[in-house]
Residue, then its C-alpha position, 0 to 999 in steps of 0.5 A: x500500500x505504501x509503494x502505491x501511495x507514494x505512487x499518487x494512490x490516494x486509496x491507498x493512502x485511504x487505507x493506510x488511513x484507515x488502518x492506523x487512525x483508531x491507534x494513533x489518535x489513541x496514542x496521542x490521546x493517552x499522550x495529550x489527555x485531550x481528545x482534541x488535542x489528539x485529534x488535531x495532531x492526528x489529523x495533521x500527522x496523516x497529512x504531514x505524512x501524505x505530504x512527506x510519503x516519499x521521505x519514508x525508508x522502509x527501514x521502520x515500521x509504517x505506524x512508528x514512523x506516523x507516530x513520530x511526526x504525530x508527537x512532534x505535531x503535538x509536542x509543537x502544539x504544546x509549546x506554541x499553547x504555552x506561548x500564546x497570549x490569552x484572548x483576554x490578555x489580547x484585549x480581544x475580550x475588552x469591554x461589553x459592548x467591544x471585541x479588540x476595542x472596536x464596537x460589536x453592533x458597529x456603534x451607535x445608539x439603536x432608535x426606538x429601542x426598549x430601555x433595555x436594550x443596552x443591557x441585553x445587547x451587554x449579556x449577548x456581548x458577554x455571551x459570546x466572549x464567554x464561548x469563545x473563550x471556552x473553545x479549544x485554544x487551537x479553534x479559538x486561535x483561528x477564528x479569531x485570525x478569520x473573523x476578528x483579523x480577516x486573514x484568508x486561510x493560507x495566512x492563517x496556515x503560515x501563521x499557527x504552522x499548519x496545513x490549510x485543511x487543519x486551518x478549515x476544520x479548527x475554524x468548522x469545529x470552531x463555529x459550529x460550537x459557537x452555533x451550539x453555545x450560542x443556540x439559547x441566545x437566538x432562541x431568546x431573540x425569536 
């Protein structure tokens, strides 16, 4: 299978895949103690290996050779985590009506608003600081470069290190939690 991967068999690769996948994330699971941070690295372990297939020497088995560029990923992640500043220290989750200092709502008094509409407008505000800062520090990372900074993919890529793939599904992860976390304030909105 190896031989037809490096060949451009992307079935191949599928199945190397999919016979590995379940022992890897395993792996970095016990390692991480964090089922996303093993999934990441998981995940851009297969393409770090896809990308590199052509380096690899039969000389190790398929699985330890995988398994190594797994835990440089997540050894990586790791320390970038640690060296990343938190969202609050950013300022990005400054005062309530405020995200990195700039107006939520594009500034303004609302017309004819209810007297309190301010203060439901503030709880919204800090209803989504509150889940963006619950998501995963990865997740949290990209979409704050997506949709606070308006970097496009391949800058976000350069950015934190990884392949754009990694980048789309931390930013899907990323938005459908906040869909989810953000579900009650919609319904109280209807």
């Amino acid at each position: 299978m190896i031989a037809q991967a490096v060949a451009g068999d992307g079935v191949a690769f599928g199945r190397l895949v999919q016979r590995h996948q379940d022992r890897l994330y395993n792996a970095l699971l016990r390692f991480t103690g964090s089922a996303e941070d093993a999934q990441d690295a998981a995940q851009e372990a297969f393409v770090q290996a896809y990308v590199k297939l052509d380096r690899f020497r039969s000389d190790a088995s398929f699985y330890t050779w995988l398994y190594r560029i797994a835990m440089n990923r997540a050894i990586s992640a790791g320390r970038k985590r640690r060296e990343r500043v938190s969202l609050d220290a950013a300022g990005l989750a400054g005062g309530a009506g405020a995200v990195g200092g700039r107006p939520v709502d594009g500034g303004g008094p609302v017309c004819d608003a209810p007297p309190d509409a301010g203060a439901i407008a503030a709880e919204r505000v800090q209803s989504v600081h509150a889940a963006i800062a619950r998501l995963a520090e990865d997740q949290r990372q990209v979409l704050v470069l997506r949709e606070l900074e308006g970097m496009d993919y391949r800058q976000i890529a350069e950015v934190i290190g990884a392949p754009i793939g990694t980048v789309r599904s931390r930013l899907s992860r990323a938005r459908a939690q906040l869909r989810e976390a953000l579900a009650p304030l919609e319904l109280e909105g209807s």
